[in-house]
C-alpha positions as CSV (number, residue, x, y, z in Angstrom):
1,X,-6.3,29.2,-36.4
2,X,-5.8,33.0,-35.6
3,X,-8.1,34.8,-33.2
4,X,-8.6,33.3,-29.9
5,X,-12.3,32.4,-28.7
6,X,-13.9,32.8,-25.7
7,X,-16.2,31.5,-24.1
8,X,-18.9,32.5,-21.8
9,X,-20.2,30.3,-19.4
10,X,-24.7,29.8,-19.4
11,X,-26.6,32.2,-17.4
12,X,-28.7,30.7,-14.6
13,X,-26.5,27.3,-13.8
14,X,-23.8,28.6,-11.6
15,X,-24.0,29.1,-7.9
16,X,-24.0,32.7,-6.7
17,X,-23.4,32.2,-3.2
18,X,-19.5,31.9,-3.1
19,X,-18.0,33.2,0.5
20,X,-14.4,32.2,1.8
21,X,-14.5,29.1,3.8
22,X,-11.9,27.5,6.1
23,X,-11.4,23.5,5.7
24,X,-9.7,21.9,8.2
25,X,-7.7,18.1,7.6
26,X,-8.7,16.8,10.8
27,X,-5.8,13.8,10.7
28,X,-2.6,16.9,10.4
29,X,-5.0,19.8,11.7
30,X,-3.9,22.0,8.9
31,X,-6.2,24.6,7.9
32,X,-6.6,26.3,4.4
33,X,-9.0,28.9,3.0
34,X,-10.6,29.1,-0.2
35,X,-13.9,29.9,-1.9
36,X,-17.0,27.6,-1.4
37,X,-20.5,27.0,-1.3
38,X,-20.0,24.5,1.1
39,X,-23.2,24.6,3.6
40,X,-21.7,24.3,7.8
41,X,-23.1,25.6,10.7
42,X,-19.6,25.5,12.5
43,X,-17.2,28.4,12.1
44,X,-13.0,28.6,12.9
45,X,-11.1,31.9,13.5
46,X,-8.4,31.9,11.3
47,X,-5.8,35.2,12.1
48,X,-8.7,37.4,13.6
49,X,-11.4,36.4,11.0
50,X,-14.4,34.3,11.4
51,X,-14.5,31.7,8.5
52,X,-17.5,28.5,8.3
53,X,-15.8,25.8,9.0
54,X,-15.2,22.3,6.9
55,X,-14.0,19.5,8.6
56,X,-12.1,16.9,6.1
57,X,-11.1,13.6,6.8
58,X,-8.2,13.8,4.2
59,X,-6.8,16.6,2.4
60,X,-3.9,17.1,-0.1
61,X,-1.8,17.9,2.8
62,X,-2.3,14.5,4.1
63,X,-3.1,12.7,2.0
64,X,-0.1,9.8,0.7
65,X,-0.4,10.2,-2.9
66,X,0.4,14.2,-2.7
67,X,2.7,14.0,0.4
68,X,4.9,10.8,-1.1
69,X,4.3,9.4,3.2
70,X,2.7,5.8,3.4
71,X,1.2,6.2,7.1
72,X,1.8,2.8,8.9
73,X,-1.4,1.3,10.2
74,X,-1.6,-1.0,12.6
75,X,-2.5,-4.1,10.6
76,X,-0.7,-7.0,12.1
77,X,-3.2,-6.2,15.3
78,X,-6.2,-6.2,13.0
79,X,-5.3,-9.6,11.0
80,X,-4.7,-11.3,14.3
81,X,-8.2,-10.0,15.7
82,X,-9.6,-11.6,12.1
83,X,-8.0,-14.6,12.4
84,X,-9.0,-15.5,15.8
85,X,-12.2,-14.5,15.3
86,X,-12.4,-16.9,12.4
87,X,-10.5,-19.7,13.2
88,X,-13.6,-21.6,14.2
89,X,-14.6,-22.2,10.8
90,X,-11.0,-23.0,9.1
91,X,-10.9,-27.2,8.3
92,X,-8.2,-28.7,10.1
93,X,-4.9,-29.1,8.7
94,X,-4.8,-32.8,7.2
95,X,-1.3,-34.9,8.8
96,X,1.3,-36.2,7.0
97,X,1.8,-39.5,7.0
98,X,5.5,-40.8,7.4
């Protein structure tokens, strides 16, 4: 169990066109930097620096399962638009007799 071993990683598999890339959670607007290989034509200035520019629908700044915030959807609106849209082919409730 002594020594430690380490490995190296294969030759020829790995990407080498890593640059610093701006991605931006388009639902909170927040912004973060990292490395990428991410292709964009669109670019953000981020504190006097030109980054390309990724656009994400959800992020771990927004998204519930990191944040612990459910966001409130409007639902009840979209049931009620189902419903009436498919009421025409629901069977008519049978009568009880008395």
């Amino acid at each position: 169990m002594g020594a430690i071993k380490f490995l190296k990683m294969k030759k020829g598999i790995h990407p080498e066109n890593y640059r610093l890339v701006a991605f931006k959670d388009m639902s909170n607007e927040e912004v973060f930097i990292t490395k990428s290989t991410a292709e964009t034509k669109e670019t953000l200035e981020v504190d006097g620096v030109e980054y390309p520019l990724v656009k994400l629908e959800i992020s771990r700044t927004s998204h519930p399962f990191y944040t612990g915030k459910a966001k409130f959807l409007d639902t009840a609106g979209r049931i009620d638009k189902f419903k009436n849209k498919y009421k025409k082919f629901s069977k008519p409730a049978k009568k009880e007799e008395e």
